[in-house]
N, C-alpha and C positions, 0 to 999 in steps of 0.2 A: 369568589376569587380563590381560585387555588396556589398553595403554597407547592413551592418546587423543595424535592428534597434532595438531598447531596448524596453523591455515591460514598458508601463507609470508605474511610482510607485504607482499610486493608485490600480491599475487593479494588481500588482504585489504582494500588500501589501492582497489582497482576491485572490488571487490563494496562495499564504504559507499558509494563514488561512486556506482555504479550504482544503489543501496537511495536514496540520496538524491534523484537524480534523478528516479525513480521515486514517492516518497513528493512532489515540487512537481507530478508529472503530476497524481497522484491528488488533490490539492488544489484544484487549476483542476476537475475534475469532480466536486467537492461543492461546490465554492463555485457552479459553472454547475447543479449539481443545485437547489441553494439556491434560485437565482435563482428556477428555475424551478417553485418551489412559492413563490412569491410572486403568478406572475399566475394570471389564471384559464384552467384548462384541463379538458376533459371528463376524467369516469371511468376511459375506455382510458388517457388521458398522464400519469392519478395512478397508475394501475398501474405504467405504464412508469418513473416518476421514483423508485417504491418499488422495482421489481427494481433500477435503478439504483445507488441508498442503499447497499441489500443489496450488490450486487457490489462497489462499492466500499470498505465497511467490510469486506468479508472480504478485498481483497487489502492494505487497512492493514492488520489484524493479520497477516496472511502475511509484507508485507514490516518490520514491525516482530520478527515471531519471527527474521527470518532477520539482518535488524541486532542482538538480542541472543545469538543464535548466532555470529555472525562477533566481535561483543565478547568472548565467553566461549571462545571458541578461539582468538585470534589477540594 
């Protein structure tokens, strides 16, 4: 049976930093996503704004699993 160990709070207290900082990057690039299914743009830049979306919402859940990881160990 292995014991889990906790992440030290110092190292805990600069990964939320860093999870934070990074969760207001990814904010400005949905909202600048946003905008930009507002105006009008060809086929090819609706493709581009949707890989966009895409990449975006999967590094929020990344950087959301890794801020309830560091909650649950530290």
């Amino acid at each position: 049976m292995s014991t889990v160990q906790t992440i030290p709070q110092e190292q805990a207290t600069e990964i939320r930093r860093l999870a934070h900082d990074l969760s207001n990057a990814l904010e400005i690039i949905v909202q600048a996503n946003y905008l930009l299914g507002t105006v009008s743009i060809d086929e090819a830049g609706k493709q581009w704004t949707q890989l966009l979306d895409q990449g975006v919402r999967q590094a929020a859940d990344i950087n959301r699993d890794l801020r309830d990881y560091i909650r649950a160990n530290s």
